[in-house]
C-alpha positions as CSV (number, residue, x, y, z in Angstrom):
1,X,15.3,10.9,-26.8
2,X,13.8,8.0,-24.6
3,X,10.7,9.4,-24.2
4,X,8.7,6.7,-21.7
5,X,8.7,5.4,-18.1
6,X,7.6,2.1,-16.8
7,X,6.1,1.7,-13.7
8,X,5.5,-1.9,-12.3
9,X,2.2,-1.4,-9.9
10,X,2.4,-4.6,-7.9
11,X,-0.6,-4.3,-5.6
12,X,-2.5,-7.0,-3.0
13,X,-5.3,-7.7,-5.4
14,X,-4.1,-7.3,-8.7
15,X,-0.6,-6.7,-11.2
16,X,-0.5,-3.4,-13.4
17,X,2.2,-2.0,-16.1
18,X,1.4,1.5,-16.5
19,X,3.5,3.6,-19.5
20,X,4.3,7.1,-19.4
21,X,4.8,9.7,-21.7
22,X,7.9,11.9,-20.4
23,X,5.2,14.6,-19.7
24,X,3.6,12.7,-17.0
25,X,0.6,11.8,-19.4
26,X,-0.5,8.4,-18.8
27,X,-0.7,6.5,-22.3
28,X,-1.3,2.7,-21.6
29,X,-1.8,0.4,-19.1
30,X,-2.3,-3.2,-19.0
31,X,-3.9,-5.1,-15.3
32,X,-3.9,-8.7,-14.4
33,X,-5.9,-10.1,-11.5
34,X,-4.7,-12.9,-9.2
35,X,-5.6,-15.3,-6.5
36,X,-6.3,-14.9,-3.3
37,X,-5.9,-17.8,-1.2
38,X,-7.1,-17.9,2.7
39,X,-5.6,-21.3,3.9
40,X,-7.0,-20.4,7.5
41,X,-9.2,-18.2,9.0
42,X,-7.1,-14.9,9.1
43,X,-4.1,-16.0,6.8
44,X,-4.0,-14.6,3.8
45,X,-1.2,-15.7,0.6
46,X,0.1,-15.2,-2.2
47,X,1.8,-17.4,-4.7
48,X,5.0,-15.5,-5.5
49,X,5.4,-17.1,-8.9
50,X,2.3,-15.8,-9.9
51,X,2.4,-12.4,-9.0
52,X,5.7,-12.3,-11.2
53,X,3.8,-13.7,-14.2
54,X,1.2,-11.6,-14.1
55,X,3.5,-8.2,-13.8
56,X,5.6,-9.3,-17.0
57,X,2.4,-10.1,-19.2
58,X,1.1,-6.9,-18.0
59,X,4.7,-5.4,-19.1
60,X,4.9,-7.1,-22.6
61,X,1.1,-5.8,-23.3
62,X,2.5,-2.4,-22.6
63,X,5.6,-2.8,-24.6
64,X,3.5,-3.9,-27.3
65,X,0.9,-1.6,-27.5
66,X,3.6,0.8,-28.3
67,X,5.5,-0.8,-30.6
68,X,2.3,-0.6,-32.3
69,X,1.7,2.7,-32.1
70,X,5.2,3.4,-33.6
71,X,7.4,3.5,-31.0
72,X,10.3,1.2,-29.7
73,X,11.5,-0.4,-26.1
74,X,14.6,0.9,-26.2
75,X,12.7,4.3,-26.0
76,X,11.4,3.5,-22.7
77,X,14.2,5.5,-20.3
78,X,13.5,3.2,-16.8
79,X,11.3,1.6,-15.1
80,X,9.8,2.1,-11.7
81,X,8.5,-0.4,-9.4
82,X,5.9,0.3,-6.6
83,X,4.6,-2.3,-4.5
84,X,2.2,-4.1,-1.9
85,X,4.3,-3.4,1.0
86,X,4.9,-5.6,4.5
87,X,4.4,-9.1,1.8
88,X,6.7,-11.4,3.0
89,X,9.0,-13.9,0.4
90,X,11.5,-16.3,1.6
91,X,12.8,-17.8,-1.9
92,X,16.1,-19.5,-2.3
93,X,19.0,-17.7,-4.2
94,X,20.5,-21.2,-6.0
95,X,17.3,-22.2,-7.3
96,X,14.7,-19.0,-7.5
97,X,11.9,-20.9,-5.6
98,X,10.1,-19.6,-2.9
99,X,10.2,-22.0,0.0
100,X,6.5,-21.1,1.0
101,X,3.9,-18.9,0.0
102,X,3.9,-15.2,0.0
103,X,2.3,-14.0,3.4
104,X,0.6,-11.0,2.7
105,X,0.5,-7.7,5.1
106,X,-3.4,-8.9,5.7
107,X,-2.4,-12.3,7.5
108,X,-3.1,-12.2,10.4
109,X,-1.3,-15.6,11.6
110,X,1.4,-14.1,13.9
111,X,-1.3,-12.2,16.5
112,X,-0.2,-14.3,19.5
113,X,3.5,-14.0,18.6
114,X,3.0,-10.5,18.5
115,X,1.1,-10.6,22.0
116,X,3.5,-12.3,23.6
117,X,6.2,-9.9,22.4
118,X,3.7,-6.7,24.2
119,X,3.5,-8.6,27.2
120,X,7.2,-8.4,27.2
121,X,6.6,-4.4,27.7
122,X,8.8,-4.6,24.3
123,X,6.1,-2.4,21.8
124,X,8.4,1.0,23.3
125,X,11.6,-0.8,22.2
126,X,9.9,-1.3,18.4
127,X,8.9,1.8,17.9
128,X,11.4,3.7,19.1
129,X,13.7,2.5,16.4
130,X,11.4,1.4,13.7
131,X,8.6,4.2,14.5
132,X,6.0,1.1,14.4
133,X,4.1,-1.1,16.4
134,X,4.4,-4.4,17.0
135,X,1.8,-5.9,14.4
136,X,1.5,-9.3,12.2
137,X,0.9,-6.7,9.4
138,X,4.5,-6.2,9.4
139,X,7.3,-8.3,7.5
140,X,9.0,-9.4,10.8
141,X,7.3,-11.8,12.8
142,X,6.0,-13.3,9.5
143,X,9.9,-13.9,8.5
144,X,10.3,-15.9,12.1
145,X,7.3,-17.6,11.1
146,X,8.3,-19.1,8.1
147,X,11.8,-20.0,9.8
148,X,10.2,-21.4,12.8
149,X,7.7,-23.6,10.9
150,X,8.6,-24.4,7.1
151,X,10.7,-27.6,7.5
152,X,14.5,-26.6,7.0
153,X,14.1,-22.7,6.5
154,X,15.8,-22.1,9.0
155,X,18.7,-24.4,8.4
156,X,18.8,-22.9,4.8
157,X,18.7,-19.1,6.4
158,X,21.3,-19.5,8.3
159,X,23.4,-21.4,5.6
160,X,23.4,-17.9,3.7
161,X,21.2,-20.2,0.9
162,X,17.9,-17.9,1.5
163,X,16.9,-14.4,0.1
164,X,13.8,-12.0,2.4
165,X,12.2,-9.7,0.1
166,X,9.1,-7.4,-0.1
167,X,7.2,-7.9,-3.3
168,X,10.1,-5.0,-4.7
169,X,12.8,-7.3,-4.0
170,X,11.2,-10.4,-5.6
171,X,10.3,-8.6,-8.6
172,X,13.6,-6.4,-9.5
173,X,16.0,-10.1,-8.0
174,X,14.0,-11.6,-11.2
175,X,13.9,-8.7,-13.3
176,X,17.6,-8.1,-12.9
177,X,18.4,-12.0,-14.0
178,X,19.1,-13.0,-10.3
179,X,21.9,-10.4,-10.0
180,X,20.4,-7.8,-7.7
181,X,18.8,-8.4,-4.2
182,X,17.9,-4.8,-2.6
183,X,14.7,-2.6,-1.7
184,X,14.8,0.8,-1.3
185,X,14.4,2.7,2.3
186,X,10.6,3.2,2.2
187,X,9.8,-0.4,1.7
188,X,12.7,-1.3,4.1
189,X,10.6,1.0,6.8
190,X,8.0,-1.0,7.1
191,X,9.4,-4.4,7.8
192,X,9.8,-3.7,11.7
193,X,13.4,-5.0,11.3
194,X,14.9,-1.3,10.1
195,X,16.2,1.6,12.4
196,X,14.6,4.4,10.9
197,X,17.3,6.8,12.4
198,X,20.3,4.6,11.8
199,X,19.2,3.6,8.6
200,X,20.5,0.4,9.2
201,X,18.7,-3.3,10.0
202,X,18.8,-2.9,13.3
203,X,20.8,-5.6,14.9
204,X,19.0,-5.9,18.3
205,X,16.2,-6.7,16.7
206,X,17.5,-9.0,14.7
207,X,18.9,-10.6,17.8
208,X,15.7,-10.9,19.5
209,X,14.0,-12.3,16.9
210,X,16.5,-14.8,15.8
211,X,16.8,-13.4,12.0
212,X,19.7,-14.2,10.4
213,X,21.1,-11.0,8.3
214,X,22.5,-13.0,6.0
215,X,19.1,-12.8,4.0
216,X,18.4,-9.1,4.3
217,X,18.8,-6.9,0.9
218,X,20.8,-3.9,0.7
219,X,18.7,-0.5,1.4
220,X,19.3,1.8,-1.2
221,X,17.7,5.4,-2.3
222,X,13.7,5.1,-3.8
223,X,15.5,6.9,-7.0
224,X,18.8,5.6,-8.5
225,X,20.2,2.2,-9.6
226,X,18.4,-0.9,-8.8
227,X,20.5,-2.8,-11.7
228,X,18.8,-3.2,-15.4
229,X,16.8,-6.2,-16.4
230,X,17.8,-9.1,-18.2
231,X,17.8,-8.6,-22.1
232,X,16.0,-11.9,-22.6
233,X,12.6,-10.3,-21.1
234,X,11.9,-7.5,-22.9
235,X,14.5,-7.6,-26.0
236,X,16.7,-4.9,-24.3
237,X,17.7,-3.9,-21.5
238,X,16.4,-1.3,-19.3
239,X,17.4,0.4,-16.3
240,X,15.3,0.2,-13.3
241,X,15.8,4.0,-11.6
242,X,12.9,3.8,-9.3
243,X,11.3,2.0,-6.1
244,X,9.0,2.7,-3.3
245,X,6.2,1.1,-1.5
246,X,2.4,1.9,-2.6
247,X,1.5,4.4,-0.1
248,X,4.8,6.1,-0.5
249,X,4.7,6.2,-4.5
250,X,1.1,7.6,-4.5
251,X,2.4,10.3,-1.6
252,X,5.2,10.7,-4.3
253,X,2.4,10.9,-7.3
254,X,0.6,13.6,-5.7
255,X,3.0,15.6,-5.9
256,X,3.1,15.9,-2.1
257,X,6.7,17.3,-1.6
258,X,6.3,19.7,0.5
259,X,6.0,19.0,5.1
260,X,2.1,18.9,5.7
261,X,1.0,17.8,2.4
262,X,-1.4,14.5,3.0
263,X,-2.8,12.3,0.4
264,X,-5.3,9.3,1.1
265,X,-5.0,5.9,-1.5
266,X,-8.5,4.1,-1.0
267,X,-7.3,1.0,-2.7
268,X,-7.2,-2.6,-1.3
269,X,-6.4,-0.9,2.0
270,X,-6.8,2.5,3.0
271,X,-3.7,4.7,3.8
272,X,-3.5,8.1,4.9
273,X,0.5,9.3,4.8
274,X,1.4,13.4,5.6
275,X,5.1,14.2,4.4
276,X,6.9,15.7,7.9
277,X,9.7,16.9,6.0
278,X,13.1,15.3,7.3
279,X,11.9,14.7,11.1
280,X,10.1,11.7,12.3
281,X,7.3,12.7,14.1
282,X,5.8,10.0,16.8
283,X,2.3,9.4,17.7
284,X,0.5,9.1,20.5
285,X,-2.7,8.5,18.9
286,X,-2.1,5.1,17.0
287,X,-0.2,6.4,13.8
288,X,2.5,5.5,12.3
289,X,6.0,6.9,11.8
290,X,7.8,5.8,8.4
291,X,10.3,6.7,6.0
292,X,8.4,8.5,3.1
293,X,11.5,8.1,0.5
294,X,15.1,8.6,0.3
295,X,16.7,10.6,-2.6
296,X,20.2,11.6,-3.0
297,X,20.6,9.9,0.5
298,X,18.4,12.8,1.9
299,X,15.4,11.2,3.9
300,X,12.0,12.5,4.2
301,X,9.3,11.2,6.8
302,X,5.8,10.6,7.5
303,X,2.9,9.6,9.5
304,X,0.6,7.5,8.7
305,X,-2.6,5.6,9.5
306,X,-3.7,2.4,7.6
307,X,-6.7,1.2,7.4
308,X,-6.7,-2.8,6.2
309,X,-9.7,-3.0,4.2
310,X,-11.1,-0.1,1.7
311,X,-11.4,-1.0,-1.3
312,X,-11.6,-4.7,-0.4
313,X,-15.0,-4.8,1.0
314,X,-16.6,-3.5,-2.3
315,X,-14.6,-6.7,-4.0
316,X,-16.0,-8.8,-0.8
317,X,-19.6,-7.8,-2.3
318,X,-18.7,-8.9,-6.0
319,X,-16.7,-12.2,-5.2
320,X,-18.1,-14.1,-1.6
321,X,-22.0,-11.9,-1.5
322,X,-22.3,-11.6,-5.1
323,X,-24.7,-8.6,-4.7
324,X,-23.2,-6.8,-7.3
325,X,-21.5,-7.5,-10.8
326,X,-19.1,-4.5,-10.7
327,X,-17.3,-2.0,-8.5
328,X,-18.8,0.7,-10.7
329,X,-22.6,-0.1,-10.3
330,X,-22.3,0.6,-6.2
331,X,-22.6,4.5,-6.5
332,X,-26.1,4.2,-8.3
333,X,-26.8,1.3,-5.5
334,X,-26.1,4.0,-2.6
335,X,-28.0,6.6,-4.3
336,X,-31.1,4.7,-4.8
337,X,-31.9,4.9,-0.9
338,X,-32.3,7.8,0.8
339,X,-29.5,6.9,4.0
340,X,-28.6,4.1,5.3
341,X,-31.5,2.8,7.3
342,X,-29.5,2.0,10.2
343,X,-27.5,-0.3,9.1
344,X,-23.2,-0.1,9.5
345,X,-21.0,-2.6,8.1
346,X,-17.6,-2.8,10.1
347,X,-15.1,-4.8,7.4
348,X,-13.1,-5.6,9.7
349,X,-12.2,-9.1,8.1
350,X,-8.4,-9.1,9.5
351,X,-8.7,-7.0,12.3
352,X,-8.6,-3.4,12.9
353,X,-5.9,-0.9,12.0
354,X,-5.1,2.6,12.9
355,X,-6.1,3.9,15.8
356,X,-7.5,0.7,17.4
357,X,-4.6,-1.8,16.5
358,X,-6.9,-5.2,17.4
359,X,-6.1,-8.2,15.2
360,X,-8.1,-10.3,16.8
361,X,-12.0,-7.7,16.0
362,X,-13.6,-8.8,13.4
363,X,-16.5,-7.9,10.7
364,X,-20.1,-7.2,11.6
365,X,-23.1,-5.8,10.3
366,X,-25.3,-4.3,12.6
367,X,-28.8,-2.5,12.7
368,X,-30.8,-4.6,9.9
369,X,-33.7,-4.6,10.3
370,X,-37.3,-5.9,7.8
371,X,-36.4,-2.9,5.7
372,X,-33.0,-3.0,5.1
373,X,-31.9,-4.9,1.8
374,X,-28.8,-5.5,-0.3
375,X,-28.7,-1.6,-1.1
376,X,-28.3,-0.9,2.5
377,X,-25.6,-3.0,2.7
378,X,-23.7,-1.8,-0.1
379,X,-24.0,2.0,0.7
380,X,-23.1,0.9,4.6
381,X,-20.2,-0.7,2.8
382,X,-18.8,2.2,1.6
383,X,-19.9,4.7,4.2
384,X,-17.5,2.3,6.3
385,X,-14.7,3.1,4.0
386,X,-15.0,6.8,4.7
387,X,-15.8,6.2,8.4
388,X,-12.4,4.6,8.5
389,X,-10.4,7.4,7.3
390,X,-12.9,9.7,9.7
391,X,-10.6,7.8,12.4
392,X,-7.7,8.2,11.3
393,X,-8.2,11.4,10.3
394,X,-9.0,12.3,14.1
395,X,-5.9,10.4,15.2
396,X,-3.7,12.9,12.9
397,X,-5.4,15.9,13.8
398,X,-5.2,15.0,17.4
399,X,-1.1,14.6,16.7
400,X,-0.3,18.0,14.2
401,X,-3.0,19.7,14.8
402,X,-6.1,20.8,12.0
403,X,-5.4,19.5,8.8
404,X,-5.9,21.0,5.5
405,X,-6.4,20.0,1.7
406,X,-6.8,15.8,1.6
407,X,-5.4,14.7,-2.5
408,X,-7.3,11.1,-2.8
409,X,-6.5,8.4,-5.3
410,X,-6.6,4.9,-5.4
411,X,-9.2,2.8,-7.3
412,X,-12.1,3.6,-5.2
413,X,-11.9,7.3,-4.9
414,X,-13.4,7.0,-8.2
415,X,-16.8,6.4,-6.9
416,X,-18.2,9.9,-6.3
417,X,-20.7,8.6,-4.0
418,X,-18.1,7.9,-1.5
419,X,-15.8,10.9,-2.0
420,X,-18.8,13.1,-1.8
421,X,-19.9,11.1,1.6
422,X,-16.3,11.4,2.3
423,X,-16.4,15.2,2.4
424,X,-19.7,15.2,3.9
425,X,-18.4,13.2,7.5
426,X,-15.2,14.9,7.5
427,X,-16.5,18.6,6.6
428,X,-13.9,19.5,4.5
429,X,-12.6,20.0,0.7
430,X,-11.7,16.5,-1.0
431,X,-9.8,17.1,-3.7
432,X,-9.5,13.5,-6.5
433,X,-6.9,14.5,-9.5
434,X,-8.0,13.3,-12.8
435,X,-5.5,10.3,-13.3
436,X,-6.2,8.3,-9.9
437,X,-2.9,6.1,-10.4
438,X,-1.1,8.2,-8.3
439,X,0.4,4.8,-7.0
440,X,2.1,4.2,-10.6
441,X,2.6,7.6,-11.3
442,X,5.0,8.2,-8.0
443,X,7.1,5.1,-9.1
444,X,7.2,6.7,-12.4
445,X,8.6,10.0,-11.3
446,X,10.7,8.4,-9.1
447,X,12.1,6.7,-11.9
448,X,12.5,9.7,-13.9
449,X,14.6,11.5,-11.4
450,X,16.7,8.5,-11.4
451,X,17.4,8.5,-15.3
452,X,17.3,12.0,-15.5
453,X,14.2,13.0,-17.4
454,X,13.5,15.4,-14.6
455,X,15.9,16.8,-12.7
456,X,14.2,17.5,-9.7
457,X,10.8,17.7,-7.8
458,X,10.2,21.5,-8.9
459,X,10.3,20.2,-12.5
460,X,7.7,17.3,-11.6
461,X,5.4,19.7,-9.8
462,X,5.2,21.9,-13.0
463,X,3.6,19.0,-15.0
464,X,-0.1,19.6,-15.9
465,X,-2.9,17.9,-14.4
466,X,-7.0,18.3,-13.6
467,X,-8.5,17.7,-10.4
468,X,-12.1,17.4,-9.5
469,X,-13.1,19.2,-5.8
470,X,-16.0,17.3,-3.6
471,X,-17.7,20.0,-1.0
472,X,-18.9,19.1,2.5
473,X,-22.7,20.0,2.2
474,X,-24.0,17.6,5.2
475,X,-25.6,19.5,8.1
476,X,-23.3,19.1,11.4
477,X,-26.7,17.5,13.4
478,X,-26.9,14.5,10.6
479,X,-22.7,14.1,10.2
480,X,-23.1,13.6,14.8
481,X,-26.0,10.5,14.1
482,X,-24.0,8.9,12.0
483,X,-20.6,9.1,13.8
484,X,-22.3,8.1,16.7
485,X,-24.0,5.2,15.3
486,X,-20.3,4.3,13.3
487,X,-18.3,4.2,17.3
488,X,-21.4,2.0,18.5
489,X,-20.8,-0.5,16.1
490,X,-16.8,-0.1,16.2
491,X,-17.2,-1.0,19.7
492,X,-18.6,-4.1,19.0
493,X,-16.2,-5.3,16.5
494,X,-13.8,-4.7,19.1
């Protein structure tokens, strides 16, 4: 029997292989940072060829580690990719190299294209097919960037000698030996160019943006056949049965099947999805409406809010302040003070996401004073994270109605300093499962469906796992001063 799934974690930050045991335990996993590079103010890239080294040592480490525990590749059934969405790669198809950087969903470089296409009145027109707004985080205007300004990009495009990929599409075009250019329909969602109704790149927009389609990949379902990698990598073949964008897989990896469920990934970004069943649902409070996943061509929606920098800010500490060594020593920081003395950090380093949409706000600390110190700073730094999702928990509410039970994952849900403060501003239940990777674990499920190790979500639902529940206990007087004092200095990063 093949007992193990796969899953690729390609995130913004760093690249993980995690393996699975067929019951859904976790058994190895292997992480490789890489660089960030920030050739302007606001632009932020990638190198693509790095990000694809990085995710095959990280597999290989995984494929050894259980050879030596006994076991053999060709026991892994399929792998399952999950990915940094919106990351734009423009590679040629004759040669494999990228013609220019990765631009990841953080740049901001594209804010006055994007203006200039609301002052057209045309933000109605995007998100009435696409169920977005017209952002630089998307994939769009950062593909028209690279074909307005990378000498002969265009010219290559329209020859049919280019590729457009999310991080997916890079990863499973390589993977698959160069045979197989597609992404699945919840990365497709978020690239402003796809109809979410039609389910089809939408050709007006195209038209209006001057893309050719030539270099579009086919949209298939997030669990099936996205080809099977080249034997050379790995010593076998193996199928890849799985794919879905990082929010999407960890909505998918909590188990959140069911129309209302909502889960909140506080990783690099912060992203709060609800599953609305098969209807799209649209805002009017500064959400988002995407496609969740597609399976068996049956699609299932959601809303969501994103919040650019979570996680990020505690890394912003370690690697530009260097006021701490670790992510893990910043819950003891916090706790060391009684509150915050004031003091609110607003990381708003590329802008501002849901429900204020502003690229051009920035970051700010505000309210030090003699007595503040580094620690004040760190514990503002992650109040800030929770504040964030305070927003866009508002904006959800103020679309469905009250919510219920919030699942959180992601690397920094973790620190039960901020998931108790988390509870405490919202006033409600948190509930953090005991394997936080719900990320890798939705690819890996998806995945499984795909080769057939479960037959359906019932099945996944059934497999075992702990959670840890974090109580509001903050008095309704105290959560009012600090939400007051987090809009005051909202208002002036805006």
């Amino acid at each position: 029997m093949n007992s193990y799934i796969l899953s690729l974690d390609q995130g913004t930050t760093s690249s993980r292989a995690v393996l699975f045991h067929h019951h859904g335990r976790k058994l190895y996993s292997s992480q490789y940072e890489f660089p960030q590079r920030f050739p302007q103010t606001g632009w932020v890239e990638h190198q693509p060829e790095e990000i694809l080294a990085t995710e095959l040592q990280a597999v290989r480490d995984c494929i050894a580690w259980l050879e030596a525990n006994g076991g053999t590749v060709s026991e892994i059934a399929s792998i399952g990719i999950t990915n940094q969405r919106e990351t734009t790669i423009l590679w040629n198809k004759h040669t494999g190299k990228p013609v220019y950087p990765a631009i990841v969903w953080q740049c901001r470089r594209t804010a006055d294209f994007c203006k200039q296409l609301e002052e057209q009145n045309l933000n109605e027109f995007f998100r009435q097919k696409t169920g977005l707004l017209i952002d630089p985080y998307f994939s769009a205007t950062k593909i028209r960037w690279i074909l307005d300004y990378v000498p002969d990009a265009r010219k290559q495009a329209e020859n049919g000698e280019l590729l457009f990929g999310t991080v997916d599409s890079w990863l499973i075009w390589n993977l698959t030996g160069r045979k197989v250019h597609v992404t699945d329909y919840s990365n497709a969602s978020r690239t402003m160019l796809f109809n979410i109704h039609t389910l089809e790149w939408d050709k007006d927009i195209l038209e209006l943006l001057n893309i050719p389609s030539c270099i579009l990949p086919e949209v298939r379902n997030s669990s099936g056949d996205f080809g099977r990698t080249e034997a050379s990598l790995f010593g076998t073949e193996i199928p890849i049965s799985g794919c879905a964008g990082d929010q999407q897989a960890a909505l998918f990896g909590q188990k959140c099947f069911r129309k209302g469920d909502i889960k909140n990934t506080y990783g690099t970004g912060g992203f709060l999805l609800m599953n609305t069943g098969n209807t799209p649902i649209q805002s009017r409070h500064g959400l988002l409406t995407t496609i969740a996943w597609g399976i068996d061509k049956q699609i299932t929606y959601a809303l969501e809010g994103s919040v650019f920098i979570s996680g990020a800010v505690v890394k912003w500490l370690r690697d530009e302040l260097g006021i701490i060594r670790t992510a893990e020593e910043t819950a003891g920081i916090a706790q060391s003070i009684p509150d915050n003395g004031g003091v609110y950090f607003v990381p708003a380093f590329v802008g501002l996401g849901t429900p204020y949409w502003n690229s051009k706000a920035r970051g700010l600390i505000c309210g030090l004073t003699r007595g503040a110190g580094k620690a004040h700073i760190i514990r503002a730094a992650l109040e800030a994270i929770a504040y964030q999702t305070a927003d866009v928990i508002k904006a959800m509410e103020q679309d469905t109605g009250k919510l219920g039970l919030i699942k959180a994952d992601g690397g920094a849900s973790q620190n039960d300093f901020l998931m108790q403060f988390q509870a405490d501003i919202l006033d409600r239940n948190i509930i953090r499962p005991e394997n936080t990777e719900s990320t890798a674990s939705g690819a890996a499920f998806l995945a499984g469906l795909g080769s057939g190790m479960w037959q359906n979500q019932e099945e996944i639902s059934q497999l075992s796992e702990n959670f840890r529940e974090f109580h509001s206990s903050m008095d309704s007087g105290q959560r009012e001063i600090l939400l007051n004092g987090w809009n005051t200095a909202i208002n002036r990063s805006l």
